[in-house]
NUDREN-793514 format. One record per atom (N, C-alpha, C): atom name; x, y, z. Coordinates in steps of 0.02 Angstrom, whole numbers, always signed. Layout:
N
 name      x      y      z
   CA      X      Y      Z
...
end
This chain:
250
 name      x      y      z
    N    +43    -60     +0
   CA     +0     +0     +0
    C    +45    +62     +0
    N    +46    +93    -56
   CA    +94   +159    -58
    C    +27   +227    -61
    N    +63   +268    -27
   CA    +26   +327    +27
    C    +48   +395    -45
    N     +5   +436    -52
   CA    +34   +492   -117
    C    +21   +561    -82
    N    +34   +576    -11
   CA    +37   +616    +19
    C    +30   +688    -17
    N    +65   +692    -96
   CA    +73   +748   -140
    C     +2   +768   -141
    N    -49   +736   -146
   CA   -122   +761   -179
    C   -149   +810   -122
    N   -105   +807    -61
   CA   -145   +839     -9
    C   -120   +923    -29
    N    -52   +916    -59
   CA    -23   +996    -61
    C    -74  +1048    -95
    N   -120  +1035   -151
   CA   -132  +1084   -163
    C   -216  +1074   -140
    N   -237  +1058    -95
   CA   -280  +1074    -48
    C   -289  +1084    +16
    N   -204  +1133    +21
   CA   -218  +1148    +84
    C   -238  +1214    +94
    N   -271  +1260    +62
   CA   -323  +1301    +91
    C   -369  +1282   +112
    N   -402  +1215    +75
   CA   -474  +1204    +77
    C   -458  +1169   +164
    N   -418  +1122   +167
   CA   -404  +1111   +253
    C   -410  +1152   +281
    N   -354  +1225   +284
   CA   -363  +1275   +317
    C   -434  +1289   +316
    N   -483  +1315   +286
   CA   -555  +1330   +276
    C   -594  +1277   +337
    N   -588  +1211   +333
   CA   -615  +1162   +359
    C   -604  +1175   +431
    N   -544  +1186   +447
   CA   -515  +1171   +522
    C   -517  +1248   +545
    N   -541  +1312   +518
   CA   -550  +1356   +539
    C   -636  +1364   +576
    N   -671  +1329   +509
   CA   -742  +1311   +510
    C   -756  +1279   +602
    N   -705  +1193   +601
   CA   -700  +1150   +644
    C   -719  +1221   +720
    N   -648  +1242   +723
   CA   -658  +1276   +772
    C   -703  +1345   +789
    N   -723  +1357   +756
   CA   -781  +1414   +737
    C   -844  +1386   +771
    N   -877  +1324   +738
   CA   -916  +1282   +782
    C   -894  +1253   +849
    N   -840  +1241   +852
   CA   -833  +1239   +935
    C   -842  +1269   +990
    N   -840  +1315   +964
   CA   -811  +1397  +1026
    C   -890  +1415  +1053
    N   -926  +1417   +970
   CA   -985  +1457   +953
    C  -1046  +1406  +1003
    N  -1044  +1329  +1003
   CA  -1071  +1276  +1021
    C  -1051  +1264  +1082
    N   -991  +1271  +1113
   CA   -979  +1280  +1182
    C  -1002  +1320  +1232
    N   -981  +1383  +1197
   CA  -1002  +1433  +1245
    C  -1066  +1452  +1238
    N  -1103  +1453  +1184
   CA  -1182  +1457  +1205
    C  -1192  +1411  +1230
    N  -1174  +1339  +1214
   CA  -1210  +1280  +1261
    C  -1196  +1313  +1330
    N  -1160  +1324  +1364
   CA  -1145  +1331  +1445
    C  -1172  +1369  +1458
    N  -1194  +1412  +1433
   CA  -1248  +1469  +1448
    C  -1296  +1443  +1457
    N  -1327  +1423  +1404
   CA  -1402  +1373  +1393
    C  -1397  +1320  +1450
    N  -1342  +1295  +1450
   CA  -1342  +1229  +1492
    C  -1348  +1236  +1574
    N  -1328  +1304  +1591
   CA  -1313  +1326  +1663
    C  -1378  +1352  +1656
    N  -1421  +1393  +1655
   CA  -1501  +1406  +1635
    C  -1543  +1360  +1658
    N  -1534  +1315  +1627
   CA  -1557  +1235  +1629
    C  -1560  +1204  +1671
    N  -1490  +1194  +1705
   CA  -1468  +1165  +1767
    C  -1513  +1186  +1810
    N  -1489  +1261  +1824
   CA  -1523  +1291  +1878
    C  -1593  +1282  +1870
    N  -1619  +1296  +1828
   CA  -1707  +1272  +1837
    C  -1708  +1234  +1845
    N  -1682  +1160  +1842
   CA  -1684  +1115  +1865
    C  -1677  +1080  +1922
    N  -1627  +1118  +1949
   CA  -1604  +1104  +2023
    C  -1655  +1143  +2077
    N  -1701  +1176  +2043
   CA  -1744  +1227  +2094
    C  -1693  +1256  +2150
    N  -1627  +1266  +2134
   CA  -1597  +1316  +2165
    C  -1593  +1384  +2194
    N  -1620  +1422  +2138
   CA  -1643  +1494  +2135
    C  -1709  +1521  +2177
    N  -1763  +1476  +2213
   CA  -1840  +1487  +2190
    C  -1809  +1516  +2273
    N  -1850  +1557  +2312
   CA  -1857  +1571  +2369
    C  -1901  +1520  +2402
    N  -1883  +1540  +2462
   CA  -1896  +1473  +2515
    C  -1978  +1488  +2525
    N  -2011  +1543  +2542
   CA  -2081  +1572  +2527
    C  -2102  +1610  +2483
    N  -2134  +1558  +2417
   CA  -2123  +1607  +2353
    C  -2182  +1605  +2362
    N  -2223  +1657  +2304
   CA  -2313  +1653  +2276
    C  -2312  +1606  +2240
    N  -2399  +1578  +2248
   CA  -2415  +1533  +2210
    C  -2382  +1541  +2119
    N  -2419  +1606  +2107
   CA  -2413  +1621  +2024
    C  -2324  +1602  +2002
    N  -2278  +1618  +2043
   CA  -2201  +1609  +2066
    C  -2172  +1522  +2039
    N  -2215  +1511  +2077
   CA  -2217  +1431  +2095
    C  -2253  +1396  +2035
    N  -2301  +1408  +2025
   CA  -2332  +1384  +1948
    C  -2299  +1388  +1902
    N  -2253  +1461  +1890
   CA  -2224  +1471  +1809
    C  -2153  +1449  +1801
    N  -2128  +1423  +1885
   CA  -2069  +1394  +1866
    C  -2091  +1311  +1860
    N  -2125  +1275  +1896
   CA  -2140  +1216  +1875
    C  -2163  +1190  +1803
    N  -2198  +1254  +1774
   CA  -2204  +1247  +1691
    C  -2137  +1246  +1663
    N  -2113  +1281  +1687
   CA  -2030  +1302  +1662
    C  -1997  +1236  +1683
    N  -1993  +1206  +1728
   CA  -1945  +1141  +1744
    C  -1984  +1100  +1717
    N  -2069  +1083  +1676
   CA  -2070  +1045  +1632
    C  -2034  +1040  +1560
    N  -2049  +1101  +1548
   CA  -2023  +1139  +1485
    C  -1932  +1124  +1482
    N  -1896  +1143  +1529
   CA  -1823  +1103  +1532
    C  -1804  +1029  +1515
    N  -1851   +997  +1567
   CA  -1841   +932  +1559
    C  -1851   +900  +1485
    N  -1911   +920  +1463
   CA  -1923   +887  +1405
    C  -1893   +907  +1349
    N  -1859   +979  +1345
   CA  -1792  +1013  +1290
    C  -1723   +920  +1306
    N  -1718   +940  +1391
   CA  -1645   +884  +1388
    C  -1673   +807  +1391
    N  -1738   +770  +1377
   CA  -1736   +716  +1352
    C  -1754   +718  +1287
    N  -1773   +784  +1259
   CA  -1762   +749  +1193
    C  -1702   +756  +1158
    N  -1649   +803  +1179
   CA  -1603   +807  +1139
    C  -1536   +764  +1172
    N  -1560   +745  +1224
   CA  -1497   +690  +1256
    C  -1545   +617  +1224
    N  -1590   +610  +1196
   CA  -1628   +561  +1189
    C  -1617   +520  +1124
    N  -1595   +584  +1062
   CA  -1620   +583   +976
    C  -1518   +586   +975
    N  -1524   +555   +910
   CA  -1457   +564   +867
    C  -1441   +637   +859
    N  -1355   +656   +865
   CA  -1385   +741   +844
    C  -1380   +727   +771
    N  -1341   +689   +726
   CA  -1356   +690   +665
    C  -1430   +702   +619
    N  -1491   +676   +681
   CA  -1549   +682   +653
    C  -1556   +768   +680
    N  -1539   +782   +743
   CA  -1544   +840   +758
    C  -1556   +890   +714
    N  -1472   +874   +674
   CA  -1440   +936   +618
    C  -1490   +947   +561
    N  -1512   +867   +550
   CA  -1550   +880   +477
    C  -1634   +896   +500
    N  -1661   +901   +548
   CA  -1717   +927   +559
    C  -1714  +1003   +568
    N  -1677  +1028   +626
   CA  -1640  +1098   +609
    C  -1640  +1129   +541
    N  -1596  +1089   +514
   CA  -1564  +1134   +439
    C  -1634  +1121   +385
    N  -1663  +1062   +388
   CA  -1736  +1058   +341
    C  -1799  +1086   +337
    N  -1811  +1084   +418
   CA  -1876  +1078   +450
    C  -1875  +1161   +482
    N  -1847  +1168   +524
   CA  -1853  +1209   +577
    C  -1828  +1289   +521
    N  -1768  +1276   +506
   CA  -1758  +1338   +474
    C  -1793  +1358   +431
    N  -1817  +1333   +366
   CA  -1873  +1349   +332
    C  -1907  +1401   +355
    N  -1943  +1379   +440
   CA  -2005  +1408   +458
    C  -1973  +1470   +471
    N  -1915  +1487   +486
   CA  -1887  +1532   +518
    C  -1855  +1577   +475
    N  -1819  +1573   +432
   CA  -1798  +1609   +376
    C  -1801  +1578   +306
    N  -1872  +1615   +266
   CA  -1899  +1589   +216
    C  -1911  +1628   +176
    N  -1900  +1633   +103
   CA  -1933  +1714    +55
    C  -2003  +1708    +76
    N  -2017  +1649    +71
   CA  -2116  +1668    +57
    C  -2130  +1676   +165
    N  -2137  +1709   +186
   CA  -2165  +1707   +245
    C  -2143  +1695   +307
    N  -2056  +1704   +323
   CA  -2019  +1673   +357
    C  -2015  +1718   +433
    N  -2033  +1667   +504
   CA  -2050  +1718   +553
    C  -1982  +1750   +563
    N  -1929  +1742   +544
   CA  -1886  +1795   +564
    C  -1859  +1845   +516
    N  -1825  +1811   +459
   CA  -1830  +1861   +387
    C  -1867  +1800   +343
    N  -1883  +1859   +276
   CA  -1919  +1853   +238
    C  -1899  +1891   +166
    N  -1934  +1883    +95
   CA  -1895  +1906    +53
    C  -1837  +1881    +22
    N  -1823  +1918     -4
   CA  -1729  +1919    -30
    C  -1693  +1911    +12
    N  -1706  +1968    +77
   CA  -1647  +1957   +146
    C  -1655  +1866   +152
    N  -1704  +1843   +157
   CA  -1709  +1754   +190
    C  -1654  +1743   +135
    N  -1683  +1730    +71
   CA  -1623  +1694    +23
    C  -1574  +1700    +16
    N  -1540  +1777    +41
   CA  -1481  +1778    +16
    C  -1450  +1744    +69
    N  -1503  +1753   +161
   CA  -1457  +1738   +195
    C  -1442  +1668   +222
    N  -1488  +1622   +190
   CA  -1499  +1563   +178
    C  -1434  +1517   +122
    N  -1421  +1567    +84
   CA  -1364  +1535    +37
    C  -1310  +1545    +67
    N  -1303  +1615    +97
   CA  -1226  +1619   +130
    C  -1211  +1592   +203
    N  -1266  +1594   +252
   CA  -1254  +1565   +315
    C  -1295  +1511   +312
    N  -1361  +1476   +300
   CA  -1390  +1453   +329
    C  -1359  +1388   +342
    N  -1323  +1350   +332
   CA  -1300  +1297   +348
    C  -1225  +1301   +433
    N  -1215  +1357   +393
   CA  -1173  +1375   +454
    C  -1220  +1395   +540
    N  -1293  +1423   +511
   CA  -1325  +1434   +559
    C  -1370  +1380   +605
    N  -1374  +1336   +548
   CA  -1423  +1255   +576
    C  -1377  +1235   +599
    N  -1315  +1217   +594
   CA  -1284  +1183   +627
    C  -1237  +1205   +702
    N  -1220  +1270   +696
   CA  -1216  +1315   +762
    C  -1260  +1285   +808
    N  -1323  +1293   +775
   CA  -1392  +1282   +834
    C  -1406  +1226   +860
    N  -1398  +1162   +790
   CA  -1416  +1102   +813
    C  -1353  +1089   +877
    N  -1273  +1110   +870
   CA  -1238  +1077   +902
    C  -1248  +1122   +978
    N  -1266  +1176   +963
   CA  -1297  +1222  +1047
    C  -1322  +1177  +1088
    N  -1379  +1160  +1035
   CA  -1447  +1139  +1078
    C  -1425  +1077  +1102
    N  -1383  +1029  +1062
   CA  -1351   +970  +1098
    C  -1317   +981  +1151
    N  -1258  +1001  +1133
   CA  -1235  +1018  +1203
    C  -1241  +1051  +1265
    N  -1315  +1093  +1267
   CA  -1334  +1133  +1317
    C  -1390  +1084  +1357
    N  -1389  +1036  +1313
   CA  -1439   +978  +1350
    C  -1405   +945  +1413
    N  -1324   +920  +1382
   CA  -1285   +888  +1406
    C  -1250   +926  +1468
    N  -1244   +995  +1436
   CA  -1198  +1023  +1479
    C  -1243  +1034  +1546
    N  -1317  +1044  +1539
   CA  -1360  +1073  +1595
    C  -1356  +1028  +1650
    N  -1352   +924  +1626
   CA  -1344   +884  +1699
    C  -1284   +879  +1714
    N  -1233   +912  +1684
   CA  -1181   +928  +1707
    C  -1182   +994  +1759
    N  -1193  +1049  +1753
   CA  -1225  +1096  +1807
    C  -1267  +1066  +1859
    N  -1323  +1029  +1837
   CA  -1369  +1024  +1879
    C  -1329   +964  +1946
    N  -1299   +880  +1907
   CA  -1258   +879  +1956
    C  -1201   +906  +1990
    N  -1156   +937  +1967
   CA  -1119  +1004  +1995
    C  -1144  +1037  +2057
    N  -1202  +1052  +2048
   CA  -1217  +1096  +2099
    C  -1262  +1064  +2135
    N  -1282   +995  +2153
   CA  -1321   +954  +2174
    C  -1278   +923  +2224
    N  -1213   +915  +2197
   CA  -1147   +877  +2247
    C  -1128   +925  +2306
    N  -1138   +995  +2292
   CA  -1116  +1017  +2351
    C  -1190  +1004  +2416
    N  -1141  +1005  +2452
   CA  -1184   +976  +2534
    C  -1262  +1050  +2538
    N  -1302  +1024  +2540
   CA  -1376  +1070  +2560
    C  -1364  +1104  +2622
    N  -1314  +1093  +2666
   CA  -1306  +1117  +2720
    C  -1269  +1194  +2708
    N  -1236  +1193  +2658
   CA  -1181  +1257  +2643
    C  -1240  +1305  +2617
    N  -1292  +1303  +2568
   CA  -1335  +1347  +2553
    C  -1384  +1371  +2618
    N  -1399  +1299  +2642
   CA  -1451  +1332  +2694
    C  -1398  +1402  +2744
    N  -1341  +1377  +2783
   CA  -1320  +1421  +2818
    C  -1301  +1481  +2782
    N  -1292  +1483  +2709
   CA  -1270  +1534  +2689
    C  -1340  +1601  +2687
    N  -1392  +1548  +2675
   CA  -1475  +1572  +2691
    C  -1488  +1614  +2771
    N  -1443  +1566  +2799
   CA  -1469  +1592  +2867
    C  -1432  +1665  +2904
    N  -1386  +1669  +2846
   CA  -1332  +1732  +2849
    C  -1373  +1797  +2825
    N  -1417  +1780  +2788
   CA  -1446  +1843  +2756
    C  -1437  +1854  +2675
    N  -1412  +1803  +2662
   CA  -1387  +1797  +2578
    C  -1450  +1792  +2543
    N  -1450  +1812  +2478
   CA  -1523  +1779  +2438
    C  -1502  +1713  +2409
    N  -1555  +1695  +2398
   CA  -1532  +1605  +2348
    C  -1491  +1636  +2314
    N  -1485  +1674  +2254
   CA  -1428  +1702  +2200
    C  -1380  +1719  +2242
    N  -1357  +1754  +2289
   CA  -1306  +1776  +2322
    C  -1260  +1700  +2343
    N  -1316  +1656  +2363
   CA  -1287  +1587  +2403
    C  -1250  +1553  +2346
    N  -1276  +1555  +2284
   CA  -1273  +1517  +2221
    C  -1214  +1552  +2183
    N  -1198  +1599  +2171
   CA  -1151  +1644  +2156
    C  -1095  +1641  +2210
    N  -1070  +1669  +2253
   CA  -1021  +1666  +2307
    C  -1016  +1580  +2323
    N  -1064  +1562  +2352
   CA  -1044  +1488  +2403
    C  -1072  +1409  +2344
    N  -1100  +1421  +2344
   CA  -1124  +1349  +2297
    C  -1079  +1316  +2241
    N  -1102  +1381  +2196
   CA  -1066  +1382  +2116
    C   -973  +1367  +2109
    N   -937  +1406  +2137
   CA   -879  +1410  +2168
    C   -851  +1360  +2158
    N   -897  +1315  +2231
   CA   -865  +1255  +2234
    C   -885  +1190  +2171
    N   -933  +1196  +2148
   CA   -969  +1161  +2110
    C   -910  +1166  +2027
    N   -912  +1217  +1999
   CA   -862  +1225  +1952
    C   -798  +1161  +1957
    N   -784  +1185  +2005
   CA   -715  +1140  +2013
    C   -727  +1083  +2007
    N   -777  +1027  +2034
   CA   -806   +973  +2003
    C   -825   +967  +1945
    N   -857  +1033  +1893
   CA   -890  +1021  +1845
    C   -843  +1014  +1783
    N   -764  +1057  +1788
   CA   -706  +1043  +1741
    C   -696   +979  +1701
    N   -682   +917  +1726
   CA   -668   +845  +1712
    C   -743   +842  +1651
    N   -787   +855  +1672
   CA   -847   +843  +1648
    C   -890   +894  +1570
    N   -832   +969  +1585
   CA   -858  +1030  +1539
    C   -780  +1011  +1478
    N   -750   +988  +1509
   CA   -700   +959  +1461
    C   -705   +909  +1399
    N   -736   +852  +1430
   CA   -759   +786  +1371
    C   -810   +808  +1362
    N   -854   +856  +1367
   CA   -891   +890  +1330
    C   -899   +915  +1271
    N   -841   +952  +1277
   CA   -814  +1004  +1228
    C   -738   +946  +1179
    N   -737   +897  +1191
   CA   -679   +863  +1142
    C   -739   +818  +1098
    N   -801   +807  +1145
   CA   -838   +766  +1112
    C   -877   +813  +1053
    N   -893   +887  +1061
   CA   -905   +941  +1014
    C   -859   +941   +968
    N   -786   +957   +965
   CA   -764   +941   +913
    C   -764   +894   +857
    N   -786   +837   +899
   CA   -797   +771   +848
    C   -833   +767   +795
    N   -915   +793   +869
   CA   -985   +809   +828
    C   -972   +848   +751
    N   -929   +891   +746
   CA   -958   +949   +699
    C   -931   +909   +648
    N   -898   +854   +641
   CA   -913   +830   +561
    C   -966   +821   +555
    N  -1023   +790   +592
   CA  -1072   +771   +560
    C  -1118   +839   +511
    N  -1105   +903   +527
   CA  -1124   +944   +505
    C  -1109   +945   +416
    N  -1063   +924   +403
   CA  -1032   +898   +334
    C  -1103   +875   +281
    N  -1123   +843   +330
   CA  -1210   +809   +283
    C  -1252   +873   +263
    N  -1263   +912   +291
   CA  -1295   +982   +253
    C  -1241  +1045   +225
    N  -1197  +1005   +217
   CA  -1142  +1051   +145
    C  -1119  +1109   +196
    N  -1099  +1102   +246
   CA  -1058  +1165   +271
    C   -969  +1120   +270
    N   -944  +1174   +237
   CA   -861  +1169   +241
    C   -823  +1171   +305
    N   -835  +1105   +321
   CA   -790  +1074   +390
    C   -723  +1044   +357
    N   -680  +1005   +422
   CA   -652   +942   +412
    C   -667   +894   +368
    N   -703   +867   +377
   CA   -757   +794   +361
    C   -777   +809   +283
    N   -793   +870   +268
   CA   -816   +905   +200
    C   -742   +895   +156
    N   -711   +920   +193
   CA   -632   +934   +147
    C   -608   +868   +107
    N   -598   +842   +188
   CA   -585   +752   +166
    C   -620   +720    +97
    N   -693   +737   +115
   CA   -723   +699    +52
    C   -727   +742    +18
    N   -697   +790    +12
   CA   -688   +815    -72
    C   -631   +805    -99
    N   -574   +789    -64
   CA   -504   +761    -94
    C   -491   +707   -103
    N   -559   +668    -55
   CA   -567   +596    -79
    C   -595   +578   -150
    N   -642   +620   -175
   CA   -696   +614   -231
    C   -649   +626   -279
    N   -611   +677   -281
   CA   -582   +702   -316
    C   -521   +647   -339
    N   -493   +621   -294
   CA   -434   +546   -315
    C   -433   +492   -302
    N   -520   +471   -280
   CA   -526   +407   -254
    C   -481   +392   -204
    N   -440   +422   -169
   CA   -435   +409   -119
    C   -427   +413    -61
    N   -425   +374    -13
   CA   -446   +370    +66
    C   -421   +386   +140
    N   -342   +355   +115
   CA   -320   +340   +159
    C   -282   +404   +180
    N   -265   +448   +141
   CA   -221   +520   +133
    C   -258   +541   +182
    N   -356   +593   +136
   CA   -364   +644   +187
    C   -390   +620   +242
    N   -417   +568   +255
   CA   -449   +539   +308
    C   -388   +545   +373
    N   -348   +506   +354
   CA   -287   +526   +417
    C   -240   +600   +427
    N   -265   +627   +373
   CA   -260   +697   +380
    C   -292   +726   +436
    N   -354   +724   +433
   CA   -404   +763   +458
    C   -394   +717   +537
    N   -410   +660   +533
   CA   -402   +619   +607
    C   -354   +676   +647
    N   -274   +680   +616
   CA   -219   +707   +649
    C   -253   +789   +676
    N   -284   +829   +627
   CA   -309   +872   +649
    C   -368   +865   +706
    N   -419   +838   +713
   CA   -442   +821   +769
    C   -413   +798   +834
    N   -361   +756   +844
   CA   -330   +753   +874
    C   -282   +790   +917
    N   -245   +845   +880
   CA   -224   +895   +908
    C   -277   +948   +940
    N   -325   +962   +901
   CA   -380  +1009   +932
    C   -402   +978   +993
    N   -396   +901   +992
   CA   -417   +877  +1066
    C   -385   +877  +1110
    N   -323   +870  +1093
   CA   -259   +852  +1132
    C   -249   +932  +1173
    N   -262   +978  +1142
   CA   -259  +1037  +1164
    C   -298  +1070  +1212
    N   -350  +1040  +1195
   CA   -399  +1054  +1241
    C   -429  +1032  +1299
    N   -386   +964  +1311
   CA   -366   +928  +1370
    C   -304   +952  +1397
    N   -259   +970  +1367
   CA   -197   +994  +1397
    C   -204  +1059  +1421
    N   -260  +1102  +1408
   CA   -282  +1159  +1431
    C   -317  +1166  +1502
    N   -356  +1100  +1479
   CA   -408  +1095  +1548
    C   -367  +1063  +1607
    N   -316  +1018  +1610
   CA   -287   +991  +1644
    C   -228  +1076  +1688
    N   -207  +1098  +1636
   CA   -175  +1140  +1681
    C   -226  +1189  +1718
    N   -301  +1215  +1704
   CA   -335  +1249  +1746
    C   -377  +1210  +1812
    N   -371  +1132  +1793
   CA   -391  +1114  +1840
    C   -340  +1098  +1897
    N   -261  +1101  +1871
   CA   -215  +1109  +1932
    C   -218  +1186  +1955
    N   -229  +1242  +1904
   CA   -197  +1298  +1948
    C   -275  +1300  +2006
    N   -328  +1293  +2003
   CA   -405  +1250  +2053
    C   -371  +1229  +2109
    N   -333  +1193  +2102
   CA   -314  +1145  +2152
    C   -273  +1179  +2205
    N   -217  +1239  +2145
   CA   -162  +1264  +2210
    C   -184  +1268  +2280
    N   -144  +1276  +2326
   CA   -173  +1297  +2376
    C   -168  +1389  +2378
    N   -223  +1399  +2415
   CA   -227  +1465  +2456
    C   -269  +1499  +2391
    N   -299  +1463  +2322
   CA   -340  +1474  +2269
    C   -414  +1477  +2291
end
């Protein structure tokens, strides 16, 4: 089996393009997920609610912690591959469409449908995945610390947010690292699958230098090596913030 490494030289913009793409969806899919996902958590954990709330109080968050739950079993539940293509088929349509689209409409929908929309379904689909994931990651996070540390922090005069912010969260983070980490290496992975609705990833590149020379074995271990480093990095990142966590007198 002889390897023709040459065919890769003159596609290496289109790599560059791919692995710029790669991390573009990472960053973008991370950090809204943790947003979304900490949101989540917390409604979930009924952390926030005051100890004597109003009824009306109490009603619209229990709609709300139905409404959570059933966002993170269905999307910890479904393939995200099916995710992406319901997103990018189904969902966007309704949302940015010439004929009638609830967010744009017109020319603005089409044009902006040709130039982002694939970049935008798939941003979303990989959000919404990972903010599913990331939220029982928060929610246990902040479930592990002892009920005893909030109540006394309650009995100090703190509000639930004050307790949750200063004393809870704090400590909770530092557990949640190991866990916001293979999160985010497992996001990198995900975003080939985005490749199936024609956005210029990794995974896209590969099979176009594959199509292009029949063969396999070049960009495929190309791209592997690039994933790999993006992971490798991003464990070697998290590992040193979860020692400088650890220092003492931190």
């Amino acid at each position: 089996m002889d390897f023709r490494w040459d065919i890769l030289a003159g596609y290496g913009p289109l790599f560059a393009q791919g692995l710029w793409m790669t991390v573009q969806l990472t960053a973008i899919s991370t950090g809204a997920g943790m947003v979304l996902g900490a949101a989540v958590g917390l409604v979930n954990t009924n952390a926030l609610v005051p100890r004597h709330s109003a009824w009306p109080l109490t009603v619209a968050l229990t709609l709300l912690r139905w409404i959570a739950r059933a966002y993170v079993t269905f999307f910890r539940g479904t393939p995200l591959f099916v995710q992406i293509l319901l997103i990018h088929f189904a969902v966007m349509p309704v949302l940015v469409h010439p004929d009638g689209g609830w967010l744009l409409s017109g020319d603005l929908a089409r044009e902006f449908r040709q130039e982002h929309g694939a970049f935008l379904s798939g941003s979303l689909a990989l959000t919404l995945n990972a903010g599913a994931y990331i939220s029982e990651i928060f929610r246990a996070g902040i479930q592990s610390i002892h009920s005893g540390q909030n109540a006394a922090a309650l009995s100090l005069g703190m509000t639930p947010w004050q307790s949750m912010r200063f004393i809870v969260f704090p400590q909770a983070f530092r557990r949640m690292v190991p866990a916001l980490v293979n999160e985010s290496v497992a996001l990198v992975k995900d975003t080939s699958l985005v490749s199936a609705i024609g956005l210029l990833e990794l995974a896209m590149a590969a099979r176009t230098v594959a199509g292009a020379y029949s063969r396999y074995w070049e960009p495929y271990i190309a791209i592997s090596l690039m994933y790999l480093v993006l992971t490798w990095a991003l464990s070697t990142l998290a590992k040193r913030l979860e020692a400088n966590q650890h220092t003492p007198g931190r």
